[in-house]
ROLUMZA-927827 format. One record per atom (N, C-alpha, C): residue in one letter; atom name; z, y, x. Coordinates in nm, 4 decimals. Atoms other than C-alpha are relative to their C-alpha. Layout:
N
ATOM resn name        w        v        u
ATOM    A   CA        Z        Y        X
...
end
This chain:
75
ATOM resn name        w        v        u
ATOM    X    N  -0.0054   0.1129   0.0906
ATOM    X   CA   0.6695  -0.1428  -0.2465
ATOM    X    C  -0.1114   0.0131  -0.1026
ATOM    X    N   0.0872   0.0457   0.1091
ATOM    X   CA   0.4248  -0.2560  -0.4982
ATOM    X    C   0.0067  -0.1143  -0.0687
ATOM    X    N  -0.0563   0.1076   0.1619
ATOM    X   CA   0.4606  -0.3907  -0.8835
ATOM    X    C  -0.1003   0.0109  -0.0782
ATOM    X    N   0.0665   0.0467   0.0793
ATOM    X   CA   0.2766  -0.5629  -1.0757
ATOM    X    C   0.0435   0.0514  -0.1691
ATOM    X    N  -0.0281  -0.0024   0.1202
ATOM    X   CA   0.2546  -0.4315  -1.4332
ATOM    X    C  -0.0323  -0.0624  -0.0938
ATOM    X    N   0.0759   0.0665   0.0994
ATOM    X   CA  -0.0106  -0.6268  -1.5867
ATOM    X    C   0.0278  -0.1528  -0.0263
ATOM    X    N  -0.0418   0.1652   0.0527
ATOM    X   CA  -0.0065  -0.9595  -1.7773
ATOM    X    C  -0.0509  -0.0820   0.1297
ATOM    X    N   0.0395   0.0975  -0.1117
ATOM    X   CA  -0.1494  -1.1322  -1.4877
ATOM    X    C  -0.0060   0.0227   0.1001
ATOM    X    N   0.0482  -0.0719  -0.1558
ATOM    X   CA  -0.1769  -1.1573  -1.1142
ATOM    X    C  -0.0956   0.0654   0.0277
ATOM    X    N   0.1266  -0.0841  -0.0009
ATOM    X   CA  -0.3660  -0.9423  -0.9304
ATOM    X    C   0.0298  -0.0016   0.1649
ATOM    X    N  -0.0319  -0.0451  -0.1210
ATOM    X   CA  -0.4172  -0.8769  -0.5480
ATOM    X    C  -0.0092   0.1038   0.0275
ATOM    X    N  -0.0355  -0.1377  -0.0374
ATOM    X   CA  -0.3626  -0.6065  -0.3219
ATOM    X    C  -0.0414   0.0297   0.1241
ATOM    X    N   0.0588  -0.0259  -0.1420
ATOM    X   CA  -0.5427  -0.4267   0.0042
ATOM    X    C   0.0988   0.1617  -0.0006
ATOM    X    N  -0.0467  -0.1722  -0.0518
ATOM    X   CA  -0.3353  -0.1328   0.1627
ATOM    X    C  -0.0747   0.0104   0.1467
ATOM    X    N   0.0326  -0.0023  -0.1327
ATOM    X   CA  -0.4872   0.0460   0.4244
ATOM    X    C   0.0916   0.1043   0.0516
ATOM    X    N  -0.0119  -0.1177  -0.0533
ATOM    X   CA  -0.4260   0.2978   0.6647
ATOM    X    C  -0.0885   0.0667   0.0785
ATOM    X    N   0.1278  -0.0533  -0.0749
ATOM    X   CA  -0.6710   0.5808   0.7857
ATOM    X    C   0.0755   0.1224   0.1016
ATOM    X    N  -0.0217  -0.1263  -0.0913
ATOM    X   CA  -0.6150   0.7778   1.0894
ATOM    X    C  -0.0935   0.1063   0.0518
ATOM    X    N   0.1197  -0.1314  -0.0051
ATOM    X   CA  -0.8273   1.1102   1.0371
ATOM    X    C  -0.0348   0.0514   0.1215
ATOM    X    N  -0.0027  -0.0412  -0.1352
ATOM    X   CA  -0.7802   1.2053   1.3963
ATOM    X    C  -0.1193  -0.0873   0.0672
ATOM    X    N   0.0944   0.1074  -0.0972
ATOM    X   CA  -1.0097   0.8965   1.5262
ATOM    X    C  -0.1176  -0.0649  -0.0921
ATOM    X    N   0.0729   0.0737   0.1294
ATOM    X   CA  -1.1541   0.7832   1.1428
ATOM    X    C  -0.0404  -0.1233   0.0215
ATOM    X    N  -0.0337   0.0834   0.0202
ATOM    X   CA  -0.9982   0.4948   1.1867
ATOM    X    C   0.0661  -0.0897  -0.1206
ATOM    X    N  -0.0864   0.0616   0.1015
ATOM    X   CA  -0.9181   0.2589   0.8511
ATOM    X    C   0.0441  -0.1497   0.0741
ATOM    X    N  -0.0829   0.1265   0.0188
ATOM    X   CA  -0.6694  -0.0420   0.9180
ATOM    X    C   0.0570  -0.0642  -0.0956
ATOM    X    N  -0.0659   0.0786   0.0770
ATOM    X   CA  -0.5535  -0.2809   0.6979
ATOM    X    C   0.0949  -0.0455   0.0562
ATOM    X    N  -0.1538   0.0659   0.0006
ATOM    X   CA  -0.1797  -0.3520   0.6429
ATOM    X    C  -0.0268  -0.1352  -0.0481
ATOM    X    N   0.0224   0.1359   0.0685
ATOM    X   CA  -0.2543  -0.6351   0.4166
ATOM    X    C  -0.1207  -0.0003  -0.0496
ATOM    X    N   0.0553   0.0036   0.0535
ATOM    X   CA  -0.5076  -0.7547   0.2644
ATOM    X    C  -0.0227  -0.1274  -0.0936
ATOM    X    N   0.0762   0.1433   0.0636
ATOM    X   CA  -0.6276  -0.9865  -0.0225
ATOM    X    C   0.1829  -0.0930  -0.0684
ATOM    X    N  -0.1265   0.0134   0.0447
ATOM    X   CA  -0.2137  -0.9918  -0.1112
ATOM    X    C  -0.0011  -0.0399  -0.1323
ATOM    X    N  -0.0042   0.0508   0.1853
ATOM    X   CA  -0.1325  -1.1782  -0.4386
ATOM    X    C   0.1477   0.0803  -0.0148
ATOM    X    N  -0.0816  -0.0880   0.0551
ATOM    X   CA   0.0950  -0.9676  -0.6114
ATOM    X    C   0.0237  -0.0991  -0.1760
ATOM    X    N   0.0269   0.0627   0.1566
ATOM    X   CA   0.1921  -1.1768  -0.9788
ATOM    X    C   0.0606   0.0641  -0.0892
ATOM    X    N  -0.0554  -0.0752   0.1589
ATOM    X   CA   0.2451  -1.0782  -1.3346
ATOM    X    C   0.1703   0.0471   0.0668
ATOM    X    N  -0.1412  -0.0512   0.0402
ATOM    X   CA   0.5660  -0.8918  -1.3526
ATOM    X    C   0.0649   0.0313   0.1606
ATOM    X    N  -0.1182  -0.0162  -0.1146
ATOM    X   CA   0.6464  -0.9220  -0.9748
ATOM    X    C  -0.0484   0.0979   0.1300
ATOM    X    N  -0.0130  -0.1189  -0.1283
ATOM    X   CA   0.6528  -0.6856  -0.6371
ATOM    X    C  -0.0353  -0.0378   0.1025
ATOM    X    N  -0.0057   0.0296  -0.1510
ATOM    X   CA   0.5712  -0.7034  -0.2982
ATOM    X    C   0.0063   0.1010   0.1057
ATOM    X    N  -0.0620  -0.0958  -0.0722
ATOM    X   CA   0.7054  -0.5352  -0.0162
ATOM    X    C  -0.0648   0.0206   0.1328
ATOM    X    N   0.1391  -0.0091  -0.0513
ATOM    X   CA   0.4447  -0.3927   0.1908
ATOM    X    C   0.0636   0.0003   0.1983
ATOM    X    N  -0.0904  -0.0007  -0.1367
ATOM    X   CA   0.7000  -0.3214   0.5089
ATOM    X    C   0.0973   0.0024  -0.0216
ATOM    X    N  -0.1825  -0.0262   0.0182
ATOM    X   CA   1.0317  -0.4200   0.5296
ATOM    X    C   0.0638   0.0117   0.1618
ATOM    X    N  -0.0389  -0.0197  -0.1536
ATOM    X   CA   1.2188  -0.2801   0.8173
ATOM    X    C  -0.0689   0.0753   0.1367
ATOM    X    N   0.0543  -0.0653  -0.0753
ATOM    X   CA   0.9866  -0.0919   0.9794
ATOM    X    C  -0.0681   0.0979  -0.0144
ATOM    X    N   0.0803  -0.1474   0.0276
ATOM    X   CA   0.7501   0.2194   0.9996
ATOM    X    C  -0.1193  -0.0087   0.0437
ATOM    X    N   0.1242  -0.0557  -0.0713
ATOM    X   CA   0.4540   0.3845   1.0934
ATOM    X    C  -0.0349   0.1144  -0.0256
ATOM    X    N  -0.0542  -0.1896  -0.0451
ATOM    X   CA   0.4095   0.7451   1.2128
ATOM    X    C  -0.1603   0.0122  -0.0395
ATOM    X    N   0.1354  -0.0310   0.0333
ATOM    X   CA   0.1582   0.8780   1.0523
ATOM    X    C  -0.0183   0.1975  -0.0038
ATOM    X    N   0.0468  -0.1437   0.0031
ATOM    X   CA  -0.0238   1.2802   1.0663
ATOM    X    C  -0.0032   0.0456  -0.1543
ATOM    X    N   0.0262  -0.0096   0.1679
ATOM    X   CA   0.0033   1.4771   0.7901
ATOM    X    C  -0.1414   0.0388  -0.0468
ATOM    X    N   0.1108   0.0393   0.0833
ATOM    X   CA  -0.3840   1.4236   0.7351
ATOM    X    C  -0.0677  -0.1200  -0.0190
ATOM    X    N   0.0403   0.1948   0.0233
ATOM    X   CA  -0.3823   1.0493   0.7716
ATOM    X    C   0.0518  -0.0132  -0.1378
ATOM    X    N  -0.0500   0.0157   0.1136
ATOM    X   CA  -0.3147   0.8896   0.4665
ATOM    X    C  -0.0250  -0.1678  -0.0239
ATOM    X    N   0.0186   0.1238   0.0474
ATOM    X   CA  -0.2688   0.5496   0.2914
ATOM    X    C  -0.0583  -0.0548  -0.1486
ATOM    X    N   0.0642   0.0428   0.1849
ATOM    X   CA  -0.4713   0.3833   0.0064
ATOM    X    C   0.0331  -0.1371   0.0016
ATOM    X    N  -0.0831   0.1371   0.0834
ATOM    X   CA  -0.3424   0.0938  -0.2172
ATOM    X    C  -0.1170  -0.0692  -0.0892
ATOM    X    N   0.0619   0.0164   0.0666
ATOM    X   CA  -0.6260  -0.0934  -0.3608
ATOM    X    C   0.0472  -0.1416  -0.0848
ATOM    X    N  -0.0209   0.0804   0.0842
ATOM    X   CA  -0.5901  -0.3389  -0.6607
ATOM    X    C  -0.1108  -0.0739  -0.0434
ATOM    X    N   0.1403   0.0407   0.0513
ATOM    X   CA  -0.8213  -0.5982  -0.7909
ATOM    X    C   0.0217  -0.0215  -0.1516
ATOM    X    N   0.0299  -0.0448   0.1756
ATOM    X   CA  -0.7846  -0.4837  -1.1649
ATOM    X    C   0.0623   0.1173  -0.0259
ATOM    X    N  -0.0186  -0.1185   0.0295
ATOM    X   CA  -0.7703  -0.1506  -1.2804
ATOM    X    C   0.1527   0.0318  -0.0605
ATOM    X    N  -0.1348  -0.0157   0.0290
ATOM    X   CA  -0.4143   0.0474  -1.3383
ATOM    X    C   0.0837  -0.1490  -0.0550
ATOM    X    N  -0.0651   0.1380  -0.0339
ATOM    X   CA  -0.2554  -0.2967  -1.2579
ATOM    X    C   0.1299   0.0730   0.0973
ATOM    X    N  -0.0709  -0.0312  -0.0669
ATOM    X   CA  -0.0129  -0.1686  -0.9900
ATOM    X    C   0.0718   0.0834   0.0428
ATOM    X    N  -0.0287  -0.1025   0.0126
ATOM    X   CA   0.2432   0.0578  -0.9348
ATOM    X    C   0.0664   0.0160   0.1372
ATOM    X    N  -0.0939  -0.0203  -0.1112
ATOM    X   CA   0.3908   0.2144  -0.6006
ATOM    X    C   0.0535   0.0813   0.0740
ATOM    X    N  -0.1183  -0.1392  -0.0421
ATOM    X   CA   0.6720   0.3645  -0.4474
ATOM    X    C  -0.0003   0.0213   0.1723
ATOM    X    N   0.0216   0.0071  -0.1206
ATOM    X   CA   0.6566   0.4491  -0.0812
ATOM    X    C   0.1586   0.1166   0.0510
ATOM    X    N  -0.0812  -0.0619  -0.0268
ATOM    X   CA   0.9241   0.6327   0.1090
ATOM    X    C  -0.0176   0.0475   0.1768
ATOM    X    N   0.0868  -0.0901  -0.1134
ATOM    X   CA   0.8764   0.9197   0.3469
ATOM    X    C   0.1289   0.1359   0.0653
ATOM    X    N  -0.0967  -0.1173  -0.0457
ATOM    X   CA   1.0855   1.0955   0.6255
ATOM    X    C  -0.1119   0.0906   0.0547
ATOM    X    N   0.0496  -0.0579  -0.1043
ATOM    X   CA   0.9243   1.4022   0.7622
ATOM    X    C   0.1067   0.0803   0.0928
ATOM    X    N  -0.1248  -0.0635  -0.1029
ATOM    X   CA   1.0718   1.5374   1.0990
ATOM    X    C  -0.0739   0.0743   0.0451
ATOM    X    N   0.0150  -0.1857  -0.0251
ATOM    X   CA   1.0927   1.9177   1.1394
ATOM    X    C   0.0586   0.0362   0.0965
end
């Protein structure tokens, strides 16, 4: 999930990079996110990721956005 903190909208690019192939994908991109409110980047689903892939959250205005992600690892 991702929240808007700042007085005004702002959009939002998440990617995902898979280090194995140095591959970046975009989940979303160009997402309006508005003053005060959230958006929910996946609902209901997953994606299996390595633990040297990783995901970046970009914002189009600085510490604008805040986010929580949630993570099973299986041992």
């Amino acid at each position: 999930d991702v929240g808007n903190r700042a007085n005004s909208g702002v959009t939002c690019d998440v990617t995902v990079t898979k280090t194995s192939t140095g591959v970046t994908a975009y989940i979303i991109k160009g997402a309006p996110v508005p003053a005060g409110g959230a958006l929910q980047v996946i609902a209901g689903q997953k994606i299996v990721l390595l633990p040297t892939d990783y995901v970046t959250v970009y914002s189009s205005a600085n510490n604008s956005l805040d986010v929580v992600s949630s993570i099973l690892e299986d041992v």
